[in-house]
C-alpha positions in Angstrom: 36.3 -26.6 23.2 37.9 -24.2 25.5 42.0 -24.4 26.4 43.3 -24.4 29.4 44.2 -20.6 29.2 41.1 -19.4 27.9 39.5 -18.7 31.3 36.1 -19.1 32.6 33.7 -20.6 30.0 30.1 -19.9 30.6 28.3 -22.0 27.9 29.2 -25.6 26.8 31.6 -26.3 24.3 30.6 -26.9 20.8 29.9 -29.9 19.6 33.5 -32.2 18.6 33.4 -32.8 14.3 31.7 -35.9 13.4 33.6 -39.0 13.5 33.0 -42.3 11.3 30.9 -43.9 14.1 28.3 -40.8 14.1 27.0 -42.2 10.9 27.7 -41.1 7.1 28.5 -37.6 6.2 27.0 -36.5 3.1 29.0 -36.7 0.0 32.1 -38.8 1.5 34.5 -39.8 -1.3 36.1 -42.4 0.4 34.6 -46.5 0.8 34.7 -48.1 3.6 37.9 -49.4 3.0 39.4 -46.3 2.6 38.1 -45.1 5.9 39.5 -48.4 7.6 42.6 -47.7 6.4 43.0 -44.1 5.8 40.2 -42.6 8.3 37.5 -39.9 7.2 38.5 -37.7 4.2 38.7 -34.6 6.6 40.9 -36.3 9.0 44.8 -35.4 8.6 46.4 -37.3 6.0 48.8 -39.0 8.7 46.5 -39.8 11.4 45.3 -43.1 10.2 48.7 -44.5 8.7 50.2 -43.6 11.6 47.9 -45.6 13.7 48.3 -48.4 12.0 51.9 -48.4 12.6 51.3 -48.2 16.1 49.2 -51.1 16.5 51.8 -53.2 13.9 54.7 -52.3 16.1 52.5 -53.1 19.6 51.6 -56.6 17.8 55.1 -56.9 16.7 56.2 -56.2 20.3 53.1 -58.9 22.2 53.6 -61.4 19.5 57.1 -61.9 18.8 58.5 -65.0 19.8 55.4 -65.6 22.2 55.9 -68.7 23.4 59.1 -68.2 25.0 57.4 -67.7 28.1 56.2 -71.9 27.4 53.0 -72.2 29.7 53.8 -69.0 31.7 52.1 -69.4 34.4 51.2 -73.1 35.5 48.3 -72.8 37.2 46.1 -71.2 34.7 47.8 -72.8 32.1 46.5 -76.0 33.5 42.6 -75.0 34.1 43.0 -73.7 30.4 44.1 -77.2 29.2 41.4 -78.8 31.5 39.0 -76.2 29.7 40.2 -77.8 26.1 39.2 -81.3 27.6 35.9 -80.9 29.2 33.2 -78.1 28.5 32.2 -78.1 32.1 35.8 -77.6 33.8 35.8 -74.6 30.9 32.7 -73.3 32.5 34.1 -73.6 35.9 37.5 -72.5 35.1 38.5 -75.8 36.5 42.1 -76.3 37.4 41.7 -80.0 35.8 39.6 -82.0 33.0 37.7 -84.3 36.3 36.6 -81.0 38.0 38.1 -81.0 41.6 38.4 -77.8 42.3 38.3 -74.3 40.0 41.5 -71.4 40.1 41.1 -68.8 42.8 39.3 -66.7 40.1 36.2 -66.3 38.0 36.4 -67.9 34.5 36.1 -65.1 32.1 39.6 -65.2 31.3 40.1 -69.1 30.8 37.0 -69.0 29.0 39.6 -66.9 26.0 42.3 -68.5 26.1 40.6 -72.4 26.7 38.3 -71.2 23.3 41.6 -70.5 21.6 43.2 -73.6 22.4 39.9 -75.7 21.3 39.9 -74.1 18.1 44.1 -73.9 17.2 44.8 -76.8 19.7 46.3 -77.0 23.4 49.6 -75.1 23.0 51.8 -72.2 25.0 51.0 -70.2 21.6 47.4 -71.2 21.6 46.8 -70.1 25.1 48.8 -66.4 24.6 47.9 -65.4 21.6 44.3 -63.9 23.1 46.5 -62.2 25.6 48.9 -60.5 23.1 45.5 -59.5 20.9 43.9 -58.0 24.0 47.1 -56.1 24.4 46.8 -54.7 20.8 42.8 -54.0 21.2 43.8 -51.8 24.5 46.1 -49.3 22.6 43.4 -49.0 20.1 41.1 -48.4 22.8 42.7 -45.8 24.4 43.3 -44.2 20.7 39.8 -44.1 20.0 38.9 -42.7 23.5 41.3 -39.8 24.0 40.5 -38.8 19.9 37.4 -38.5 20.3 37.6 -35.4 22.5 41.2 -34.5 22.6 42.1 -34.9 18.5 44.2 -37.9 16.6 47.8 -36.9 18.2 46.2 -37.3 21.8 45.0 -40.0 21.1 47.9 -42.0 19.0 50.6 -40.4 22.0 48.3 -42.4 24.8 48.2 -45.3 22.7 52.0 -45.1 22.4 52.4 -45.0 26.1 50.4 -48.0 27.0 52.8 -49.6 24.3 55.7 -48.5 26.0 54.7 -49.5 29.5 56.7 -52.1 31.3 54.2 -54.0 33.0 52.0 -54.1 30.1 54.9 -55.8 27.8 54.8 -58.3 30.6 51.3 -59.0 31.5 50.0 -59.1 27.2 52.4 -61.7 27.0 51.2 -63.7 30.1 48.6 -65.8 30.8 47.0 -64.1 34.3 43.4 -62.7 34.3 44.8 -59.1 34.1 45.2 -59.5 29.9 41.1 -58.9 29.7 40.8 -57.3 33.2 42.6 -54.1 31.4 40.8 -54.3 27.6 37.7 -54.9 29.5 38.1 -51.5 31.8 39.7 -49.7 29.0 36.4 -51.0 26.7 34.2 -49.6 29.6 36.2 -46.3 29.3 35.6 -45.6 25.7 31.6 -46.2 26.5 32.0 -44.1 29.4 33.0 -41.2 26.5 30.9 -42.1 23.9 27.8 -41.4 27.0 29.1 -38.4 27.8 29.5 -36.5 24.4 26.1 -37.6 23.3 23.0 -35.3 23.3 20.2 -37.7 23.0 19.2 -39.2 26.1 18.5 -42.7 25.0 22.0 -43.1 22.9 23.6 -42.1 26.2 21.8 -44.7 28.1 22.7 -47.4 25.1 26.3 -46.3 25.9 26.5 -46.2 29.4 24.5 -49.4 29.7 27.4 -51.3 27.6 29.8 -49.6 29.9 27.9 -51.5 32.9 28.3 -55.0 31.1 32.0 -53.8 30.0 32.6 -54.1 33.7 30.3 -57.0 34.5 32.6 -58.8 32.4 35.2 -57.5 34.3 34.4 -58.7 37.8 34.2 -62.2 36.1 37.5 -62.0 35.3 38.6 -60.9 38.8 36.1 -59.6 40.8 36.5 -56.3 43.0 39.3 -55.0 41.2 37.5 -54.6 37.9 34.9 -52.5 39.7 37.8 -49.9 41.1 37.2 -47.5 38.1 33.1 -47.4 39.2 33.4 -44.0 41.1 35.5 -41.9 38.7 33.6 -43.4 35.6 29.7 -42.0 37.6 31.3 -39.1 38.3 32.3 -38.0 35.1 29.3 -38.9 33.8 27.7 -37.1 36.0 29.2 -33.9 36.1 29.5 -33.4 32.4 27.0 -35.6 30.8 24.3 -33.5 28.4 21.1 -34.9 29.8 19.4 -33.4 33.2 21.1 -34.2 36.5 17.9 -36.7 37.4 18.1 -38.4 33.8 21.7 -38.9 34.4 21.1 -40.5 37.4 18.7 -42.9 36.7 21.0 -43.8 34.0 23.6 -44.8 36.1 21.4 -46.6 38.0 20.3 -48.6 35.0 24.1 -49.2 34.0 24.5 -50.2 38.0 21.2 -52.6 36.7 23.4 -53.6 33.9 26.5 -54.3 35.1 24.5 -56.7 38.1 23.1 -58.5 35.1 26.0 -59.4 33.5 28.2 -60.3 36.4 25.6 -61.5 38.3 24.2 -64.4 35.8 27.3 -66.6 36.8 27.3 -66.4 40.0 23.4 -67.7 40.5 24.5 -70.8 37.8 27.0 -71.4 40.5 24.4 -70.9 43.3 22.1 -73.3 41.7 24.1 -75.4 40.2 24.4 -78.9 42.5 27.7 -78.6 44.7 28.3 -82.4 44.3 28.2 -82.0 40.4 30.7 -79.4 40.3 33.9 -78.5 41.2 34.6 -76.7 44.3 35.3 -73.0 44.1 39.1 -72.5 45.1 39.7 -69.8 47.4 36.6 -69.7 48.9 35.5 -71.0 52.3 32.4 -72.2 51.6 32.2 -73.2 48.1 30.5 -70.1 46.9 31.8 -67.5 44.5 30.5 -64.7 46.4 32.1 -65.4 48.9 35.0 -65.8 47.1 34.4 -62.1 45.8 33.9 -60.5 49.0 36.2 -62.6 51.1 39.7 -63.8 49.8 39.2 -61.8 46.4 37.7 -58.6 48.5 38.1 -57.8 51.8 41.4 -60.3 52.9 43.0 -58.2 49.9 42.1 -54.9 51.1 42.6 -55.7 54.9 44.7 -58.4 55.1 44.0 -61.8 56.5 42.9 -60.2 59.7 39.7 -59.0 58.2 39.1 -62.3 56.2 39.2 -64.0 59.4 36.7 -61.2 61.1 34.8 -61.7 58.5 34.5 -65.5 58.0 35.7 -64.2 54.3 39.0 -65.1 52.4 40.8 -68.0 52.3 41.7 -70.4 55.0 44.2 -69.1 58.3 47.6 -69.2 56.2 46.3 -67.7 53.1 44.8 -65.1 51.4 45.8 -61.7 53.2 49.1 -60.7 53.4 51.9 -62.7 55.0 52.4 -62.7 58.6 50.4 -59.3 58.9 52.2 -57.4 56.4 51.2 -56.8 53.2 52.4 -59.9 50.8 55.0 -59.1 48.0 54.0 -55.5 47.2 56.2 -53.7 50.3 54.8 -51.6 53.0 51.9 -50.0 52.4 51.3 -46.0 51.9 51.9 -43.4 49.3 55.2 -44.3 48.2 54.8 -48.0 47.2 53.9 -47.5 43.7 57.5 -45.7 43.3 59.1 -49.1 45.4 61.4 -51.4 44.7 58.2 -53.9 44.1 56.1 -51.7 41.8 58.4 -49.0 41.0 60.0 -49.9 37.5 56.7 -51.8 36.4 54.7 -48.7 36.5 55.8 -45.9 37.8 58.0 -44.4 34.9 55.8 -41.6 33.6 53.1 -41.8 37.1 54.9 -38.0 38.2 54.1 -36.8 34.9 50.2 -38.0 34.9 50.0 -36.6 38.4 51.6 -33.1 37.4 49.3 -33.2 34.2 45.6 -34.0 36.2 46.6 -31.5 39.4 47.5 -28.7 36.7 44.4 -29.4 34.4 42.0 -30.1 37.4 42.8 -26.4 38.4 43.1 -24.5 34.9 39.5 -25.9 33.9 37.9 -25.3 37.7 35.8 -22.6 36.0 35.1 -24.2 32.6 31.6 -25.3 31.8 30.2 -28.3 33.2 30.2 -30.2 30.5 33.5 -29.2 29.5 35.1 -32.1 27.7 38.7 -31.3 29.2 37.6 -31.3 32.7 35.1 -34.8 31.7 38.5 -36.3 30.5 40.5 -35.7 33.5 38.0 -37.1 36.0 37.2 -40.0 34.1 40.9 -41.3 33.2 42.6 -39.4 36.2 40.2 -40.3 38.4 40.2 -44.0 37.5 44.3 -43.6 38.2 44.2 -42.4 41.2 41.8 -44.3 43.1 43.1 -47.9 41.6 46.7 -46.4 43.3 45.4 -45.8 46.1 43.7 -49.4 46.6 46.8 -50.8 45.5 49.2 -48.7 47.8 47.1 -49.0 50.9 46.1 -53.0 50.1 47.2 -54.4 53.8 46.7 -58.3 51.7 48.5 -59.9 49.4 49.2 -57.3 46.5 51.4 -58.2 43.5 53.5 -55.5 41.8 51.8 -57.1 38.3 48.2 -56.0 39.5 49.5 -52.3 38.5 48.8 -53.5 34.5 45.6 -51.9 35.7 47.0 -48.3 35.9 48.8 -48.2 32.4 45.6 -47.0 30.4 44.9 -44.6 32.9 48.3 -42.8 33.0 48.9 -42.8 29.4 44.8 -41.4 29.0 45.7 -38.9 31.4 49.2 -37.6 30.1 47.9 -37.3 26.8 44.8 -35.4 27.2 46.4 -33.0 29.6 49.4 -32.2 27.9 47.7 -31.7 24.4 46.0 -29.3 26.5 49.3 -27.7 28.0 50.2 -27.6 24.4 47.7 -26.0 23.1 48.2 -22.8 25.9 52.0 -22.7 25.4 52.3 -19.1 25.0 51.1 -19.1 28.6 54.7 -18.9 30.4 53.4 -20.8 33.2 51.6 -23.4 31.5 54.5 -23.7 29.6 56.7 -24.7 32.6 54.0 -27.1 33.7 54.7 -28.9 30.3 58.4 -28.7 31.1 58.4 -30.1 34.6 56.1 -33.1 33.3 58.9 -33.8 31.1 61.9 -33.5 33.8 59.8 -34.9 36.3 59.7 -37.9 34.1 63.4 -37.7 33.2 64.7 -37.7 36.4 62.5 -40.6 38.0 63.8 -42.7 34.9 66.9 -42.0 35.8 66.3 -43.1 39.6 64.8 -46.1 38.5 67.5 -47.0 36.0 70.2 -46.4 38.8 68.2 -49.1 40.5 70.0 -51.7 38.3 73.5 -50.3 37.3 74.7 -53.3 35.8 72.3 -52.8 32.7 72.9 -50.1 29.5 74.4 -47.8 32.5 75.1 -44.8 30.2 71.0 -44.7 29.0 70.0 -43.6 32.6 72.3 -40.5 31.5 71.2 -40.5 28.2 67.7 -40.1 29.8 68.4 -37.7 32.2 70.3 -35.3 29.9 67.8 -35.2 26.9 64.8 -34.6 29.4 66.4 -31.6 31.4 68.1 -29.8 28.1 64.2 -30.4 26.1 62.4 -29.3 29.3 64.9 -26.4 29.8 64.5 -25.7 25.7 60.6 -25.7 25.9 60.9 -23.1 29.2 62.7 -20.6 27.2 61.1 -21.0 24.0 58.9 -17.5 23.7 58.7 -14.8 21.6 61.5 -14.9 19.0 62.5 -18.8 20.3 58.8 -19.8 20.3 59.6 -22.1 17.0 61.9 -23.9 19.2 59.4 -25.0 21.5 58.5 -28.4 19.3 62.4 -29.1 19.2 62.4 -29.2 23.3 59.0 -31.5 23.6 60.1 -33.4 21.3 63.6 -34.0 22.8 62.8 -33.9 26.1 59.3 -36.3 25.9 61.5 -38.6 23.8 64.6 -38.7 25.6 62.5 -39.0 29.2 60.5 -41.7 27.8 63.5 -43.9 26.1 64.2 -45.7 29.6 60.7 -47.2 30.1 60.8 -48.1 26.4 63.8 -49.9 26.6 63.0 -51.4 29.7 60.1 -52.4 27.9 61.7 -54.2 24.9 64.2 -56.1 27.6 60.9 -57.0 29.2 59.3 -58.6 25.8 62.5 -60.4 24.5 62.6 -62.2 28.2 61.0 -65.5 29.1 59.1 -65.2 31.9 56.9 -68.1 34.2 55.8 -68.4 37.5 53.5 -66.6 40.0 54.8 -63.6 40.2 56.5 -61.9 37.1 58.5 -59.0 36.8 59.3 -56.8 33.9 62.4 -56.2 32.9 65.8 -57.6 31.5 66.8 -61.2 32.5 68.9 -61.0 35.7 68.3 -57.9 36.8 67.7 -57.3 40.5 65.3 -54.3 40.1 62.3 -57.0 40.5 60.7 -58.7 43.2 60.3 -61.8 45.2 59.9 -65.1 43.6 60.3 -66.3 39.6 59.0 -64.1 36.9 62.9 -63.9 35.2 65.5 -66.2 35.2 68.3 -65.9 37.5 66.3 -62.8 39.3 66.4 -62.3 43.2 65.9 -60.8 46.1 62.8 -59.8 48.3 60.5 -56.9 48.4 60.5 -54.9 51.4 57.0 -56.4 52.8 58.6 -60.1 53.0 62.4 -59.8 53.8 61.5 -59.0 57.3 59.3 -62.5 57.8 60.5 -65.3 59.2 60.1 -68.5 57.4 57.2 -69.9 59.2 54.9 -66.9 57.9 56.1 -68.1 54.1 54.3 -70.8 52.4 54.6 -74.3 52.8 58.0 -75.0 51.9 59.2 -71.8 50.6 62.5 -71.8 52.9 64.1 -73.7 55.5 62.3 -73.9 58.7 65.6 -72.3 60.4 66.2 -69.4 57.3 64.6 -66.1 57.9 63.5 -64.7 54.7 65.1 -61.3 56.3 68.6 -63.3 55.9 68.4 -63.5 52.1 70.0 -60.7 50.4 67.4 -57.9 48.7 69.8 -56.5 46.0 69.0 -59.5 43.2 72.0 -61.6 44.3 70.1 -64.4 45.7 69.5 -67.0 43.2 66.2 -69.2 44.1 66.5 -73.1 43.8 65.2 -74.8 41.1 61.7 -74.0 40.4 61.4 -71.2 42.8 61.8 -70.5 46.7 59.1 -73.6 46.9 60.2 -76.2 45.1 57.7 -79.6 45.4 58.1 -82.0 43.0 57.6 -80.8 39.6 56.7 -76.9 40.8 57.3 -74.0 43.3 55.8 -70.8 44.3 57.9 -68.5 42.7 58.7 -70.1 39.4 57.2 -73.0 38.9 59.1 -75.9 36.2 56.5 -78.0 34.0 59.3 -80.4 34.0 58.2 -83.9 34.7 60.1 -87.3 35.0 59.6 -89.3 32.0 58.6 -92.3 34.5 56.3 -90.7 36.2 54.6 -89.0 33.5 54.4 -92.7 32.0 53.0 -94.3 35.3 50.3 -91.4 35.1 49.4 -92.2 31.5 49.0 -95.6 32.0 45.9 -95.1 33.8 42.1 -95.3 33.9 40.7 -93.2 36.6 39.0 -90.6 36.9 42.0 -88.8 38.5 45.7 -90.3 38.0 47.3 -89.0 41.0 46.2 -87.0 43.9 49.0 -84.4 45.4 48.9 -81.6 47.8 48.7 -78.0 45.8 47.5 -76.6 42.9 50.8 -75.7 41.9 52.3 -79.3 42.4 49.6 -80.7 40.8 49.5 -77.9 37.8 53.0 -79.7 36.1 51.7 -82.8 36.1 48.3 -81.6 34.1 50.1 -80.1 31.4 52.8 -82.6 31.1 50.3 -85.5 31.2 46.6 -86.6 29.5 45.0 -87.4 32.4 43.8 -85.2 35.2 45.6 -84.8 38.8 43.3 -83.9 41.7 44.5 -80.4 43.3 44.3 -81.3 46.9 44.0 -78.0 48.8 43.8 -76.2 45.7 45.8 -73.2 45.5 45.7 -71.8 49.2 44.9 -74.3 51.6 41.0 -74.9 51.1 38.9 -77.0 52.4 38.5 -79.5 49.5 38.7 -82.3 49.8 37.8 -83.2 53.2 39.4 -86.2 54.6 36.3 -88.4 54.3 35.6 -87.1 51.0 39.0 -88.1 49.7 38.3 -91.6 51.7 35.4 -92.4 49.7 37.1 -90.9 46.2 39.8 -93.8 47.1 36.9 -96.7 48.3 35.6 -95.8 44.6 38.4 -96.3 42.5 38.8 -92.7 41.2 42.1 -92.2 41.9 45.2 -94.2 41.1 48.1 -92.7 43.0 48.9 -90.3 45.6 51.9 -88.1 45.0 53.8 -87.0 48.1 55.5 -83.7 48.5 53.9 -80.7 47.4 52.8 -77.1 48.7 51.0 -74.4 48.5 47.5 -75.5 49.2 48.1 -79.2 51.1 48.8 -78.8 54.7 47.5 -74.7 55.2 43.4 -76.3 55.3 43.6 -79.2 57.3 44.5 -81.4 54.6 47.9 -82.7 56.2 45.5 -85.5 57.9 44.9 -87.2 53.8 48.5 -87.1 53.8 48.9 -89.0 57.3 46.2 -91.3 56.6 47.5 -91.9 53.2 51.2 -92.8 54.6 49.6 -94.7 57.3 47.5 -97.4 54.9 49.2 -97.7 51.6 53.0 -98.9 50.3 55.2 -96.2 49.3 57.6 -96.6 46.0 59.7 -94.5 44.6 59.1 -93.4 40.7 61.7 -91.0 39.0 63.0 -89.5 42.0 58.9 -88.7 43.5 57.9 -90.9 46.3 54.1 -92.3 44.9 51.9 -94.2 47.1 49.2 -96.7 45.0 46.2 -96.5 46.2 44.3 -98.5 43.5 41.8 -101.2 45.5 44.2 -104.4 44.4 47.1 -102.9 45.6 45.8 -101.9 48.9 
């Protein structure tokens, strides 16, 4: 393989040593076991110990004391219980066990963690532990994918970096779709590789076609966004693959085929399925999925709710896009918002480094073969990064600083393989400063986004700082007679300028975090964003403090309280289950706290649906704290389900027992306020554990 110093190359590079997966090599001492656990007899003795101790200390990190978080995030919590109850609201991903109306996603995800809980039991620990084990399987993704073409220290220093990434701590511990969205993309990855080194045409197509069901997977866990990595990953198989350009791209269009297939099949069971037999896909306008994909999932995120409405796509006026025009709870859109107050200390620690390390290696291997297996690398991780940054920095909808889970592999692919390569051609005085400024660069943003909260370990954002510039300034100066000292300054310097995302990213683990929108980080700090995710945190991100409270959700403040008059620097405490607080949830951070009375009124009956209240994430606390189901009305942003005269009829039946007043998010932002007038209007109001309830049961009426 050539370096990145070695100049133009003018044939392709030789073929990589054979690995365990490219079959048996003749005369192999070891068993099978011994290759598990130690690796191929001529890999280094270290390489597979020190793996292993990797993926121990990730699974340490995603798996210790789990269920602190309890049920995380209500909503899917709730369609994951409903999915332990009832095999068709687990197909559906419905949000409860009578099948109402499904999350705002496709199921792929609930179909994990709902399969866990049928097999271990319903529990917080049940539903995470598939999330914390799809943590683990990404660093050993990104291991075996960087190894294969950039050697077993590559490939266990990527792995290390997803490990150490903030927003990955957060979201393997979390129940969200964005758990399998990332294995699944990183799965698609290592296929993507696996294609591109191999000679015979038909094993490439094998690979790539598992690549395109890798990501057809992916869009049925959430749609568009796992389809955001489909340019760089053609491209790099097409540039360096080893078949002939029109072979390679016929095989893309086969993996295209495949990844239709196998995220197409749902959504004609949903076409055909009878509507009136099951539930009603939340978030979409019409009860379709597709349009759910290209609508509130697609376009409303991309444009905003502007284009959702243009389009007859997204959700209902009120939701989907961004708030009031701007873009919802990620900050103003353009370059900088990955470095922001929003996403900024959930991803963006080592992003100057991966930047420096794909511009610099883009240009050193601009002459190198086309199938160079440097260059291959860099367009398929770097690539990946940059365009999912730049869908995320320029989204005009609603945008959460979480989504950015999505960019961890990527980076930590991309600093790895480029500065093994910058290694490698250290003698090279300018390469060697490249090296040195990925390390400051890295060093000094730490320390930026450590100054954002002084209040916590103030002395490591020095610590940082100071360890970074001395190894950076040690690995510049380290030629001729110092060039032994040039291991001393990486090491000090990578270690040192890494030591504040890691420690941000331990605070982030041993912190309980719930709601809609979690942050990393340690509790109370005021480096996060708007709405739940820690206890005790604050404060707005830039692209809501400037809204009044009319453009916030149902309920989320005072009718006369602009959100621009809450303080932004975390010293805003939110009420009691979040900046929306209906009975028994809110917006931000919802509370699965219940009243015993009510939960025992909801117990005590028969129908098909206990209680009827306005919101998926009103009605999400009552699920999980009861063992009935509660009809979502509005589901989780104001659709159209049910209609009054559907909810009329649902009542004239007997399938529902009591209607809950109070609520939000969803109730009142479709048309829906008129079940909640008609309801006051013709049935007798009482008032159980603090919650006015309205019987609607025939007798009583």
């Amino acid at each position: 393989m050539s370096t990145l110093t070695d100049g133009p190359a003018t044939a392709a590079p030789p073929p990589l040593p054979p690995t365990p997966a490219d079959g048996p090599r003749p005369g192999h001492p070891r068993s099978w076991a011994g290759r598990l656990f130690l690796g191929p007899a001529d890999d280094p003795r270290w390489a597979r110990p020190a793996l292993w101790g990797l993926l121990a200390v990730t699974a340490a990190l995603y798996l210790w004391n789990l269920s602190a978080s309890g049920y995380a995030n209500d909503f899917y919590a709730a369609a994951v219980k409903a999915g332990t109850q009832d095999l068709k609201a687990w197909l559906f991903a419905s949000l409860d066990s009578s099948n109402a109306i499904t999350v705002d996603k496709p199921p792929a995800s609930i179909w994990l963690m709902a399969l866990s809980g049928r097999i271990f039991g319903f529990s917080s620990w049940s539903m995470l532990i598939p999330q914390a084990l799809l943590g683990v399987g990404t660093v050993a993704l990104v291991w075996a994918a960087v190894r294969r073409w950039s050697g077993d220290a590559a490939g266990l220093v990527a792995g290390a970096l997803v490990t150490v990434t903030p927003v990955a701590a957060l979201m393997f511990r979390f129940n969200n779709p964005d758990a399998l969205l990332v294995f699944l993309m990183t799965l698609a990855g290592y296929f993507v590789v696996r294609a591109v080194e191999t000679e015979r045409g038909r094993s490439a197509l094998r690979w790539l076609l598992l690549a395109g069901v890798a990501l057809g997977f992916a869009f049925l866990t959430k749609m568009l966004q796992g389809l955001l990595v489909l340019p760089a990953f053609a491209l790099a198989y097409l540039v360096a693959g080893q078949s002939r350009l029109w072979t390679r791209i016929w095989h893309l269009l086969a993996a295209g085929g495949a990844l239709i297939v196998s995220a197409g099949w749902y959504v004609l069971l949903v076409s055909l399925w009878p509507a009136d037999s099951r539930p009603y896909i939340g978030g979409s306008t019409d009860n379709s999925l597709w349009q759910l994909a290209i609508g509130y999932n697609g376009l409303s995120r991309i444009f905003g709710r502007s284009a959702s409405t243009a389009t007859g796509g997204g959700a209902p006026a009120g939701g989907g896009g961004g708030f009031g025009g701007n873009a919802g709870f990620g900050g103003s859109t353009g370059l900088g918002r990955m470095f922001g107050t929003s996403f900024g200390t959930e991803i963006s620690w080592m992003l100057p480094a991966a930047l420096i390390g794909l511009l610099a290696g883009l240009w050193f291997t601009r002459r190198f073969a086309r199938t160079d297996r440097i260059r291959a690398a860099l367009i398929l991780w770097g690539g990946s990064l940059v365009v999912s940054a730049l869908v995320f920095s320029y989204m005009e909808g609603t945008v959460h600083p979480y989504y950015s889970v999505a960019l961890a592999p990527f980076i930590a692919a991309t600093i790895a393989v480029s500065g093994r390569e910058l290694w490698r051609g250290r003698d090279n005085h300018v390469v060697r400063a490249v090296l040195a400024l990925m390390i400051a660069a890295t060093g000094i943003w730490s320390f930026l986004l450590l100054s954002r909260d002084s209040s916590w370990l103030p002395w490591l954002r020095w610590v940082v700082l100071t360890g970074a510039l001395a190894g950076a300034a040690l690995l510049v100066v380290s030629a001729g007679a110092w060039r032994r000292f040039a291991i001393i300054g990486l090491l000090v310097g990578s270690l040192t300028a890494l030591s504040g995302a890691a420690a941000w990213t331990v605070a982030t683990a041993a912190t309980a975090h719930s709601g809609s929108i979690p942050t990393s980080g340690p509790s109370g700090s005021g480096a996060g964003g708007f709405g739940g995710g820690r206890a005790g945190s604050g404060g707005l991100p830039a692209g809501i403090a400037d809204l009044p409270a009319g453009d916030l959700p149902t309920g989320a403040l005072p009718d006369d309280l602009a959100a621009g008059d809450l303080p932004t620097d975390g010293s805003f405490t939110p009420p009691t289950g979040g900046l929306s607080a209906p009975p028994g949830g809110g917006f931000g951070g919802e509370s699965t706290t219940v009243n015993s009375d009510l939960i025992d009124l909801l117990n005590a009956t028969t129908t098909r649906w206990s209680a009827a209240v306005s919101g998926a994430q009103s009605a999400a606390p009552y699920i999980l704290n009861t063992d009935t189901a509660v009809m979502a009305i509005g589901g989780f942003s104001g659709d159209p389900y049910p209609t009054l005269a559907q909810f009329q009829q649902y009542v004239t039946d007997g399938d529902i027992s009591y209607y809950i007043a109070g609520g939000g998010m969803g109730g009142g932002r479709g048309g829906n306020s008129e079940i909640a007038q008609w309801v006051e209007a013709n049935f007798t109001a009482s008032t159980v554990g603090g919650v006015t309830v309205y019987d609607l049961r025939p007798v009583a009426s």
